[in-house]
N, C-alpha and C positions, 0 to 999 in steps of 0.2 A: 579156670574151673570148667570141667566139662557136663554141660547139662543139657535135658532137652525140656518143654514147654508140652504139656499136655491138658487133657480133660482128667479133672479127677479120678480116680477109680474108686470102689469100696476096700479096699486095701490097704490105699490112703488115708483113710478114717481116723486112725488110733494117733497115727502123725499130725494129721490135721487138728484133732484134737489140740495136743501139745504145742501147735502153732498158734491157734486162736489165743492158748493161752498167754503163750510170751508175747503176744499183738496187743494181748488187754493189760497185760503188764505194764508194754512199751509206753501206751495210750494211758496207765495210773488210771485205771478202769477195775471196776469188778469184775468175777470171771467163774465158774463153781464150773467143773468138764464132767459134773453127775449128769448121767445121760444124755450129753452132748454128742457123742460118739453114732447112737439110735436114732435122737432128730435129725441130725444132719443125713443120716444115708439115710430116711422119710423123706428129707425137704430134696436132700439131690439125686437119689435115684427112685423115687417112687411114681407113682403111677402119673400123678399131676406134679413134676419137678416146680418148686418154690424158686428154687436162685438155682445157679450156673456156678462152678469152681474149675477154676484152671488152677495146674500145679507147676511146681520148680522142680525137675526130676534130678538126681544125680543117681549116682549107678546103683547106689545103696538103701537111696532115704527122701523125701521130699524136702526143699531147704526154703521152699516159700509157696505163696499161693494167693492168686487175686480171685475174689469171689462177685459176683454180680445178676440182677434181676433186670427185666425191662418194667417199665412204669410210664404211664402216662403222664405231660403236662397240660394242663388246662390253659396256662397259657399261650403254649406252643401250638395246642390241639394236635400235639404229634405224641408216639413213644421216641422213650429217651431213655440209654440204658445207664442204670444207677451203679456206681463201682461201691461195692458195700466193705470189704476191704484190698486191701494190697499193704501187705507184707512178706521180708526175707531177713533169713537169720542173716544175724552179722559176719558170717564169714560168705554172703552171698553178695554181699552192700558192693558195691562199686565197681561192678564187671559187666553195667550196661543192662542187666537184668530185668529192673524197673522197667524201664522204657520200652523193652522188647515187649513186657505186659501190656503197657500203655496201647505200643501200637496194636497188638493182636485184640486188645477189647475195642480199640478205636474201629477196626476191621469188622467187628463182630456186631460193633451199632450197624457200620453202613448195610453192612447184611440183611439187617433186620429192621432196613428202614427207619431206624431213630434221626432222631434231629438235633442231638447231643450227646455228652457223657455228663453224667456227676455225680460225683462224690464230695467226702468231707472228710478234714483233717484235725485236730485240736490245735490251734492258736500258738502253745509253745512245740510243736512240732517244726520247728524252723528248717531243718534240712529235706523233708519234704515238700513244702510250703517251698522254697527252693529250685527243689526237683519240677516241679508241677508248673514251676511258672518258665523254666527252660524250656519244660516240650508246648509252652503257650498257653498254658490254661491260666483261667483269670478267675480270681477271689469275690464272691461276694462278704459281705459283713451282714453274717446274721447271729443268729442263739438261737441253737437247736435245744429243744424243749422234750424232756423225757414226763409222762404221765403212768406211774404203776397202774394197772389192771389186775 
């Protein structure tokens, strides 16, 4: 598969959309893409950028895309950049893709002076869960807690 790794563009918007989707699908998550298309190019190219998007280019269409913010630990007393997702359509799954992510956000902490990466996976996500623990990342056991506002 011939692809290249970039920063999102506005372009990418309406695909990215459609990704989020099949991401919250994959995840048996809820998901509405009303107005999603607007907040996202507010959060990532506006004037105070929210989070960071990298995409999966092929010659035609974006085929995946890991998204990420820096964040503070209080334990750490450092920043840490948080991976909020990473997903690829399935005809992008097992051509090393992943990982090429992995390392270029891994890149992108040391850049920016964090002191780790983290992210979260759901529990029966086994083949990430998987994935995550071959490039050496290590699980904690917690319950991530949602409160509506």
């Amino acid at each position: 598969m011939e692809y290249s790794i970039r920063n999102c563009e506005p372009s990418d918007l309406p695909k990215l959309v459609v990704l989020c989707q099949k991401h919250a699908e994959y995840e048996k998550a809820q998901f509405s893409s009303e107005g999603k298309e607007n907040k996202l190019k507010e959060a990532l190219f506006g004037d105070r950028p929210k989070v960071h998007c990298l995409v999966v280019a092929t010659k035609d269409t974006i085929v995946g895309y890991a998204s990420f913010t820096f964040d503070f630990s209080t334990w750490n007393a450092a920043n840490f950049l948080y991976m909020d997702c990473l997903f690829l359509e399935e005809e992008a799954r097992s051509f090393g893709i992943g990982e090429i992510l992995i390392e270029k956000l891994k890149q992108i902490g040391k850049e920016n002076n964090c002191v780790n990466m983290q992210w979260q996976t759901p529990q029966f996500n086994e083949r990430a869960i998987k994935f995550y623990h071959r490039m050496g990342a290590k699980g904690k056991d917690k319950v991530r807690f949602t409160l509506d506002l």
